[in-house]
The first five atom37 places (N, CA, C, CB, O) and aatype in JSON, in Angstrom:
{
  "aatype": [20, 20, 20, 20, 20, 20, 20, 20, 20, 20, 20, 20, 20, 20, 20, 20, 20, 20, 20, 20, 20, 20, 20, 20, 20, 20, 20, 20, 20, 20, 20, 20, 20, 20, 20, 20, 20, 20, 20, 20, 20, 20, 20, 20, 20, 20, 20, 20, 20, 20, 20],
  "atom_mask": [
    [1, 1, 1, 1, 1],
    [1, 1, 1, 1, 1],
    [1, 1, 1, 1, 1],
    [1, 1, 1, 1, 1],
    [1, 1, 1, 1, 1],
    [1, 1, 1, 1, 1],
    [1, 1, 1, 1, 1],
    [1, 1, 1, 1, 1],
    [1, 1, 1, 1, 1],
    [1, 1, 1, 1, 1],
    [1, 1, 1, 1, 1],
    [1, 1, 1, 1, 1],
    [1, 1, 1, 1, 1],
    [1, 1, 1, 1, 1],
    [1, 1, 1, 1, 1],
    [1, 1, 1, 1, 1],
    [1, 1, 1, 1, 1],
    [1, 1, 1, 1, 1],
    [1, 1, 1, 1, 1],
    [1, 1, 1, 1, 1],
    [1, 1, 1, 1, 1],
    [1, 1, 1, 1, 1],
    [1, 1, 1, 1, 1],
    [1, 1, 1, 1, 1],
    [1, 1, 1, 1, 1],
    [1, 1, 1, 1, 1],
    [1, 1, 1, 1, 1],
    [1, 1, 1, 1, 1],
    [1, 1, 1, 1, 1],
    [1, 1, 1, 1, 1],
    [1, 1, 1, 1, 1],
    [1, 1, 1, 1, 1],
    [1, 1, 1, 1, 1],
    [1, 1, 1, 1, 1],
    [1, 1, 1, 1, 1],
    [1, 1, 1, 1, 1],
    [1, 1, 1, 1, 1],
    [1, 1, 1, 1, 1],
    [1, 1, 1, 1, 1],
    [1, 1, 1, 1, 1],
    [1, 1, 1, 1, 1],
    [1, 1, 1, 1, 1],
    [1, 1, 1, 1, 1],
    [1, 1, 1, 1, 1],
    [1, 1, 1, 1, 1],
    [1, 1, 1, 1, 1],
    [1, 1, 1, 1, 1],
    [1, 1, 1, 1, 1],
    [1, 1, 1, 1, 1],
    [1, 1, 1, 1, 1],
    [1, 1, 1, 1, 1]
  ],
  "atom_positions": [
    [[-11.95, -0.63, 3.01], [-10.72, 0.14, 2.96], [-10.32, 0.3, 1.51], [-9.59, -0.54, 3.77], [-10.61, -0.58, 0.7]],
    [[-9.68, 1.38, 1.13], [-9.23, 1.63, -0.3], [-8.23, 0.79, -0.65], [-8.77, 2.96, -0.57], [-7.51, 0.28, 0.2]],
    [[-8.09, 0.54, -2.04], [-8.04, -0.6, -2.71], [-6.96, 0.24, -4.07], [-9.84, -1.33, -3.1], [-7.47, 1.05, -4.85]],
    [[-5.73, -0.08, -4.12], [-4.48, 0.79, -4.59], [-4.06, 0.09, -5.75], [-3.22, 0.95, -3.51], [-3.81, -1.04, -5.32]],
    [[-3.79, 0.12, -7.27], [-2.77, -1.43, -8.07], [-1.49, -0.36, -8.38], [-3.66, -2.48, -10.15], [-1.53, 0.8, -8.79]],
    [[-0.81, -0.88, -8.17], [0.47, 0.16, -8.8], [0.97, -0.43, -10.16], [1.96, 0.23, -7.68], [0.54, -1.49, -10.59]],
    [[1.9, 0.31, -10.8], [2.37, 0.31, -12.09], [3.14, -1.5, -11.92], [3.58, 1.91, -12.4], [3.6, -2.12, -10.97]],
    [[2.97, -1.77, -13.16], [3.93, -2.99, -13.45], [5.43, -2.61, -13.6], [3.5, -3.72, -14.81], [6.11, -2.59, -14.62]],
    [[5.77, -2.31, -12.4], [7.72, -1.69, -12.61], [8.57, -2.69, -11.35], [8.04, 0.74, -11.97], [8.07, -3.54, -10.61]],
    [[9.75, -2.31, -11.43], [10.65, -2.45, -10.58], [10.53, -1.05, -9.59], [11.99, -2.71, -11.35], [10.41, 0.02, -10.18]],
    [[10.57, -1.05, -8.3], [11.23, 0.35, -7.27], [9.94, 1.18, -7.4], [12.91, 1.42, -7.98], [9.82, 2.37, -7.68]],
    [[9.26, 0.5, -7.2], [8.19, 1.72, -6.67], [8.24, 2.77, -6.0], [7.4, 1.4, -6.04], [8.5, 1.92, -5.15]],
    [[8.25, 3.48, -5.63], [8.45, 4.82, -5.21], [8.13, 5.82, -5.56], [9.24, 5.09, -5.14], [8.73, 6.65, -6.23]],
    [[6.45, 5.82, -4.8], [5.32, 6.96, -5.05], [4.45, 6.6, -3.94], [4.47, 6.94, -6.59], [4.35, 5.57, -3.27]],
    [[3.7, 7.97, -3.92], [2.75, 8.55, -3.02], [1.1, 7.34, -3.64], [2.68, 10.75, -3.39], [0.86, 7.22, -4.84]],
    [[0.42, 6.8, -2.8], [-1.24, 6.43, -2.8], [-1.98, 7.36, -1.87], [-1.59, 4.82, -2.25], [-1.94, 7.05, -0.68]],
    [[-2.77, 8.61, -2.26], [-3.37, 9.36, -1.39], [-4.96, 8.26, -1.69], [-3.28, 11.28, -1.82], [-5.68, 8.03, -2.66]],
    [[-4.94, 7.86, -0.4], [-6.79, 7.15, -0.07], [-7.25, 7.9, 1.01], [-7.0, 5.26, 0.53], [-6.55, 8.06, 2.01]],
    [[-8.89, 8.59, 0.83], [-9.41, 8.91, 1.7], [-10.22, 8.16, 2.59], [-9.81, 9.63, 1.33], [-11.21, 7.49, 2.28]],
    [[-9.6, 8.37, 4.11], [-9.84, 7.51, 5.1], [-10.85, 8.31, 6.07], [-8.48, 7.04, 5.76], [-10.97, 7.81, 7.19]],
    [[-11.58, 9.46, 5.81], [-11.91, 10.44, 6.6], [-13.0, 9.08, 7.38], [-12.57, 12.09, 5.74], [-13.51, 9.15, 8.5]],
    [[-13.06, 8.54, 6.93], [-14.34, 7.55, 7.68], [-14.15, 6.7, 8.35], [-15.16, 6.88, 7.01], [-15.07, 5.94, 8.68]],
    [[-12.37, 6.49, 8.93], [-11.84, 5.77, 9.15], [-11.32, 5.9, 10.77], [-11.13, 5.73, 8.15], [-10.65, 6.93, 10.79]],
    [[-11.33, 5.51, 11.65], [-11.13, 5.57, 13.02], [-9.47, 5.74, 13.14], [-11.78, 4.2, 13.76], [-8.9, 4.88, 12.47]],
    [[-8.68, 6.54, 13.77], [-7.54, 7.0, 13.57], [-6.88, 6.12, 14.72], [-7.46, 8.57, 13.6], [-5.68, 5.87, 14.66]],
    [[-7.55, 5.71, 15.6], [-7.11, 4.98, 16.89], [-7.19, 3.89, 16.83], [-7.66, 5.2, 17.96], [-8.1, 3.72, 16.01]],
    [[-6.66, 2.39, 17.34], [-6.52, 0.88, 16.97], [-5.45, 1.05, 16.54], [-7.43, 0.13, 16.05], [-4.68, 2.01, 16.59]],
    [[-5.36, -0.45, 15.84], [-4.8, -1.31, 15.2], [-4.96, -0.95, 13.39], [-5.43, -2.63, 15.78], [-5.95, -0.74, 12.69]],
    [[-3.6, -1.01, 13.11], [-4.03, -0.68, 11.41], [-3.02, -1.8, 10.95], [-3.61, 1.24, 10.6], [-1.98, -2.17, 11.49]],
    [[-3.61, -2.23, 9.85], [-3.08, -2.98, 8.96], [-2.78, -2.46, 7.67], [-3.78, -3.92, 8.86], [-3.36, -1.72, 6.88]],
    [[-1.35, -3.29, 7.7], [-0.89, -2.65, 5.62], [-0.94, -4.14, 4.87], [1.47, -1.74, 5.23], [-0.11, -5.05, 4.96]],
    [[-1.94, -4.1, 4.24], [-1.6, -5.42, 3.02], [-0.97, -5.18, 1.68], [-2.95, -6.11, 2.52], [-1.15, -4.12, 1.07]],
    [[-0.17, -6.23, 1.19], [0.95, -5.4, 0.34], [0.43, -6.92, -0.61], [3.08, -4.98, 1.11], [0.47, -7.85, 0.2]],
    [[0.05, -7.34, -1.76], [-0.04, -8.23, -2.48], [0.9, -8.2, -3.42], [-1.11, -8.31, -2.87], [1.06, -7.03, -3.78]],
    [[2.06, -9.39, -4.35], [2.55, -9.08, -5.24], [1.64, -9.94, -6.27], [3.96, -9.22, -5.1], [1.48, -11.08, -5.84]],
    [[1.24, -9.8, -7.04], [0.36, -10.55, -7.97], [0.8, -11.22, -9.38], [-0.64, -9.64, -8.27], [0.37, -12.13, -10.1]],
    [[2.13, -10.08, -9.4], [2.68, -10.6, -10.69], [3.41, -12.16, -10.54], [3.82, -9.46, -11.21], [3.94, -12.36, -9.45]],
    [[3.47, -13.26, -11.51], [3.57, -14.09, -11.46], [4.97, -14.08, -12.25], [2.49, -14.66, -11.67], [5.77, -15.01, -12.15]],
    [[5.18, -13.09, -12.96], [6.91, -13.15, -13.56], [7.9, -12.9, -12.17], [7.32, -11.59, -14.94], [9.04, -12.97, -12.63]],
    [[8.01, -12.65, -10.84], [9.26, -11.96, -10.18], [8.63, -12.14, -8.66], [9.63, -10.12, -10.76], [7.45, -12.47, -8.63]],
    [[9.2, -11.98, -7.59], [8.94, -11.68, -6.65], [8.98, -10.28, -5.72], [9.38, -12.44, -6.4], [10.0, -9.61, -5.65]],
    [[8.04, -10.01, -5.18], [8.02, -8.82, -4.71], [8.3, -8.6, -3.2], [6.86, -8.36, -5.07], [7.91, -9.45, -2.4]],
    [[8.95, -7.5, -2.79], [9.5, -7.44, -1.59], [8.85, -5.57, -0.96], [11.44, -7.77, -1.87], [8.93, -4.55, -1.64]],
    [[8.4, -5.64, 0.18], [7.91, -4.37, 0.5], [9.23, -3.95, 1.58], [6.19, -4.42, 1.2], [9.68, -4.94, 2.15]],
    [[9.69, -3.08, 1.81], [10.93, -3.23, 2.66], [10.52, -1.65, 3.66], [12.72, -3.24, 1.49], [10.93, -1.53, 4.81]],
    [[9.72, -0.6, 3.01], [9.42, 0.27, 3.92], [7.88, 0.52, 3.7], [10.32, 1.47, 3.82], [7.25, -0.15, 2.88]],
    [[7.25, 1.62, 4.54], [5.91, 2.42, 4.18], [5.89, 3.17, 5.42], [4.43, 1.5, 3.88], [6.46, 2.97, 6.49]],
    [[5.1, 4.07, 5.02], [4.93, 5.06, 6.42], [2.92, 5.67, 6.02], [6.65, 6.96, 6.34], [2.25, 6.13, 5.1]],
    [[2.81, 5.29, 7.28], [1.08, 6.2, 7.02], [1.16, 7.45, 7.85], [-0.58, 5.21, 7.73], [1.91, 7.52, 8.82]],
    [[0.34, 8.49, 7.44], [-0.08, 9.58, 7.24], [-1.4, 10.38, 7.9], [-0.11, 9.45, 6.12], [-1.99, 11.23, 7.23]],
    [[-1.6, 10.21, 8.58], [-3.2, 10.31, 9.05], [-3.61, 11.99, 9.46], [-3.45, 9.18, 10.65], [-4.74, 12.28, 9.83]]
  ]
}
């Protein structure tokens, strides 16, 4: 599955277009959200997929 790093900011709020054409549209989908930075804690509070 595609593999996203976003900017080092506060309020993210932007588009990740990944092509999934190879990807089965039916199941179970998972969103993994990592915060990695070690200065702050990170909180995901919405997302919406697109298919």
């Amino acid at each position: 599955m595609g593999h996203v790093l976003a900017p080092h900011t506060d309020d993210i709020d932007t588009t990740y277009p990944v092509n999934l054409s190879a990807e089965a549209r039916g199941g179970t989908w998972t969103l993994r959200v990592q915060d990695a930075s070690t200065q702050d804690v990170g909180v995901n509070d919405t997302w919406t997929l697109t298919v």
